[in-house]
C-alpha positions in Angstrom: 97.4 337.1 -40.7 96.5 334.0 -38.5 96.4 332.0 -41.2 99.8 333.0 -42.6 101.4 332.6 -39.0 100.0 328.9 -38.6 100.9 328.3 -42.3 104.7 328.8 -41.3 104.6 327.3 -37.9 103.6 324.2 -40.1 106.4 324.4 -42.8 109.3 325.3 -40.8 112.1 324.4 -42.7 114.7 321.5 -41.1 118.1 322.5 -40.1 120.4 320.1 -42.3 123.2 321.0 -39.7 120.7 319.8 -36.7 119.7 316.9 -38.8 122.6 315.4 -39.8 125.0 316.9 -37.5 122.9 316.7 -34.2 124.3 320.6 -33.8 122.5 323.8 -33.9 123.8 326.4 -36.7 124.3 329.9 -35.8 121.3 330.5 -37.8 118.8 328.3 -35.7 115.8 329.9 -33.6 115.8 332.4 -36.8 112.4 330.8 -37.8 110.7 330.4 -34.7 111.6 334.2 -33.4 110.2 335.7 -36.9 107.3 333.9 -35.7 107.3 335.2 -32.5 107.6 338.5 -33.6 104.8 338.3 -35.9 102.4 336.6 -33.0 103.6 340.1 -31.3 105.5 338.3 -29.3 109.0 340.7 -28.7 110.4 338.8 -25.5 109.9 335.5 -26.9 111.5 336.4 -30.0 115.0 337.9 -28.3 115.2 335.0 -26.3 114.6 332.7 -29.2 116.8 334.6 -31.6 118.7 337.9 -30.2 120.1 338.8 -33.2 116.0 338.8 -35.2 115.5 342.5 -35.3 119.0 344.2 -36.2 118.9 341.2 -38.9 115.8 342.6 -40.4 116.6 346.1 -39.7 119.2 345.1 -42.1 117.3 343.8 -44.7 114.9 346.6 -44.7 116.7 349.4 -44.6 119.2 347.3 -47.2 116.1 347.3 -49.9 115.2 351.0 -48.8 118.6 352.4 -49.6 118.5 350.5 -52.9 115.5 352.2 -53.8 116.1 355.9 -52.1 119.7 356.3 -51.9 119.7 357.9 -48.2 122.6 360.1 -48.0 124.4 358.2 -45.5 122.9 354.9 -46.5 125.8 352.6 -46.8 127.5 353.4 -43.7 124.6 352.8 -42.2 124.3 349.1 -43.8 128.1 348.6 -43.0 127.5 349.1 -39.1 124.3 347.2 -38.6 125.8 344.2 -40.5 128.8 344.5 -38.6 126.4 344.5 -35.0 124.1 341.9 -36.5 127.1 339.3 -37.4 128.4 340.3 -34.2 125.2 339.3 -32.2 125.1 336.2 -33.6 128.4 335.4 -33.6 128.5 336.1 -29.4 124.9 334.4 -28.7 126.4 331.2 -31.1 129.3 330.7 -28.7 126.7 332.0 -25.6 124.7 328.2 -26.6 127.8 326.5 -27.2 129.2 327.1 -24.1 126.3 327.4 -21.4 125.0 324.3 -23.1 121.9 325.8 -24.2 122.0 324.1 -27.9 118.2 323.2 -28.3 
């Protein structure tokens, strides 16, 4: 697992908004938390990207219901992609206006 971890902190993928733009995306920090959370690192990750875990709560229990059909499945999918767009909506404009775009 090591090796996968320092693998991806080598090939991080560049931001074409930061790049050319000189502006974080509401999307940036993404990378850096996932690897935070894999290090086991939980605070780091929030801080880095808030919105990490509902996001691949998401995902996961996205592919799950695709497979299982839970019973209550896709109300279930509707509200955590409604509080994950939400979060990072709120923390985008959080950075934009304390200042804190990296």
């Amino acid at each position: 697992m090591t090796q996968i971890i320092e693998w991806l902190k080598t090939h991080l993928l560049t931001c074409p908004s930061k790049r050319f733009f000189h502006l974080d995306c509401p999307g940036c920090g993404l990378q850096r938390s996932v690897i935070a959370l894999f290090e086991g690192d939980l605070v780091r990750s929030v801080q880095l990207y808030p919105a990490t875990i509902p996001l691949l709560f998401t995902l996961i229990f996205t592919a799950l219901h695709l497979k299982f059909k839970f019973k209550h499945g896709a109300a279930i999918i509707q509200w955590s992609y409604i509080v994950t767009v939400s979060m990072i909506v709120i923390f985008y404009f959080y950075k934009i206006f304390t200042h804190k775009l990296i």
